[in-house]
C-alpha positions in Angstrom: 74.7 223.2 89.4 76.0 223.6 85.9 73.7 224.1 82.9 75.7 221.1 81.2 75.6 218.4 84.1 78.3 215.7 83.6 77.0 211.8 83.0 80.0 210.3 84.2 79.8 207.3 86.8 77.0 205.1 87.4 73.1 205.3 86.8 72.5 205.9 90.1 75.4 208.4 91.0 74.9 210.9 87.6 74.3 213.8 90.2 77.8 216.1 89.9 78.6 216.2 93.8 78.6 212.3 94.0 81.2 211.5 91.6 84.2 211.1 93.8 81.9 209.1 95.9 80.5 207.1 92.6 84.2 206.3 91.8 84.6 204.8 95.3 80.9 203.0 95.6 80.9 201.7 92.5 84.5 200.1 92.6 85.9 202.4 89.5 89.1 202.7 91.1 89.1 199.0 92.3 88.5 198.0 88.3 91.3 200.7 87.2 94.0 199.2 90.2 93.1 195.4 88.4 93.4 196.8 84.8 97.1 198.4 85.7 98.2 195.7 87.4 97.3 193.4 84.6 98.6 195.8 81.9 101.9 196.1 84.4 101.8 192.4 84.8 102.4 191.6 80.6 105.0 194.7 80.6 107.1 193.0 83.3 106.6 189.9 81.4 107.3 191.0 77.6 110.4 192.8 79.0 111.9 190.0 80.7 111.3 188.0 78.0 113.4 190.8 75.8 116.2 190.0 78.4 116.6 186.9 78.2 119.5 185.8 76.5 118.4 183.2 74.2 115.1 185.8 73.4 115.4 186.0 69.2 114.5 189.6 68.9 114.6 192.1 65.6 114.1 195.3 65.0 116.4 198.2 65.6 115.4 198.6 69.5 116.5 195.2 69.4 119.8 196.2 69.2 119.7 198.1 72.1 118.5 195.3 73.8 120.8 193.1 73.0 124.0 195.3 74.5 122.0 195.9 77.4 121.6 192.3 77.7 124.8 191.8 76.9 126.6 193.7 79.5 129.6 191.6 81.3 129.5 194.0 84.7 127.2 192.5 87.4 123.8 194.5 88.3 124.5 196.8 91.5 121.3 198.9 91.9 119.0 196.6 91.6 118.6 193.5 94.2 117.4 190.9 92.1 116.6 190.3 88.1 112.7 190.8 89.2 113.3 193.9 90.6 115.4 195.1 87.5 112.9 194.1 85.8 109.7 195.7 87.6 111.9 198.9 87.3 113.0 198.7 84.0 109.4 198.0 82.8 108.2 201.4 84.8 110.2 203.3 82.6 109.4 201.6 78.9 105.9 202.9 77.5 104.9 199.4 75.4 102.3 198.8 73.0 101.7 196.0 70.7 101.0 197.2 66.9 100.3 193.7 66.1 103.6 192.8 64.2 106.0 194.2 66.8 106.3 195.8 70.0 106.6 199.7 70.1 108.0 201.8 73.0 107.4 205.2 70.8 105.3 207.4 74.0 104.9 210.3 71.5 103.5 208.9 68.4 106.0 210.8 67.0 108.5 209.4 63.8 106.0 206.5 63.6 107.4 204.2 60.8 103.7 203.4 60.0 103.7 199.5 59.5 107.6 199.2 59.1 108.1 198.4 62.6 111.2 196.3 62.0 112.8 199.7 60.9 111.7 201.9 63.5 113.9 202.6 66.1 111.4 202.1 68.8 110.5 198.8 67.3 110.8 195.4 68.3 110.0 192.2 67.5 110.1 188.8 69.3 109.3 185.7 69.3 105.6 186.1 70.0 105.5 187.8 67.0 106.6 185.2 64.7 103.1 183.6 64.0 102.4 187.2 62.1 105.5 187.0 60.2 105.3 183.4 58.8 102.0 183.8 57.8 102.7 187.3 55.8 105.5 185.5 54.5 103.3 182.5 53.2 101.1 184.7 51.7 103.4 186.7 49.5 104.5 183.8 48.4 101.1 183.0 47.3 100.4 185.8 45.5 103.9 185.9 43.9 101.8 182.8 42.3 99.4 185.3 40.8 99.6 185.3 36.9 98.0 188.8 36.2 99.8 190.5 39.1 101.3 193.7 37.4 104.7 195.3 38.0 103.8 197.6 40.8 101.9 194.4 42.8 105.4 192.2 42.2 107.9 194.8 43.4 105.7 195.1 46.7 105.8 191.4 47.3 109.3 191.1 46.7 109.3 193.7 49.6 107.6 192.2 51.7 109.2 188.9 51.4 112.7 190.6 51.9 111.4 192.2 55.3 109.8 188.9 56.3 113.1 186.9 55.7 114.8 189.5 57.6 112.6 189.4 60.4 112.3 185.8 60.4 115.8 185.0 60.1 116.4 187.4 62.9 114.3 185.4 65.3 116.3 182.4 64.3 114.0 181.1 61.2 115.7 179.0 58.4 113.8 180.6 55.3 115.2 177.8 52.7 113.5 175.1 55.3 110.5 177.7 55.1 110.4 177.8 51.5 110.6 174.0 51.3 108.0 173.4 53.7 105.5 175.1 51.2 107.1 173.3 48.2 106.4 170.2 50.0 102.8 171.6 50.6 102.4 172.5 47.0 103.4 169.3 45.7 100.3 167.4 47.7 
């Protein structure tokens, strides 16, 4: 027995020699099988939704979607869309970063909150709650009297990714903008 014993597993299975057999007992590997297949689940779901053609998607991966989507030539590896689907999914790492979906599985060249120019970024139309409402808010605090000239150039920024991004998932910004002068006016 080691002088630094392990504590991984249950309560009742801390002993080193009953780990494998905790893992089994204990139904690790049945809670791990039901978190991947969950996880796998969304990834099938989020990427079939990407390739769909009526999906409004931005970013620069979206791009890449798009001519994959695109295509003309009929699908001869794959049986069915579901099963291009399942193995397309298999090979794209995925991970929400809150405004956009990244498919960066290094970490590397992270565009560190400017998703919608990252080249492994892209954004749908679940994202577009996130978008309108950072857009509203710059708008608010393009409001702000004593905002100085460093505060006003990054809200003008940020408003001119937003109306990117939300024009890109099919958003009309003047119907935006009017919608919060009629808002205002109340």
């Amino acid at each position: 027995m080691s002088a630094h014993p392990r504590k991984t597993g249950c309560r009742e299975c801390q002993d080193e020699g009953q780990i494998p057999q905790c893992v089994h007992d204990c139904g690790l590997l049945e809670l791990f099988d039901e978190i991947y297949a969950a996880f796998d689940g969304k990834r099938q779901a989020i990427v079939g939704h990407w390739l769909e053609p009526d999906t409004p998607l931005s970013g620069v991966m979206a791009g890449h979607i798009r001519q994959m989507r695109s295509r003309s030539e009929e699908v001869r590896t794959y049986k069915d869309r579901k099963e291009m689907i399942e193995a397309i999914s298999e090979l794209v790492y995925l991970r929400s970063t809150g405004i956009a979906w990244c498919t960066n599985d290094t970490g590397v060249d992270c565009a560190g909150g400017q998703c919608e120019d990252c080249e492994h970024g892209c954004i749908d139309d679940s994202n577009k709650p996130f978008w309108e409402g950072l857009y509203l808010q710059q708008i608010e605090l393009r409001q702000i009297d004593d905002l100085d000239d460093s505060g006003s150039k990054t809200v003008e920024r940020t408003m001119e990714r937003c109306e990117k991004v939300l024009t890109d998932l099919g958003i009309d910004i003047i119907r935006l903008k009017e919608q919060v002068a009629d808002v205002e006016a109340i």
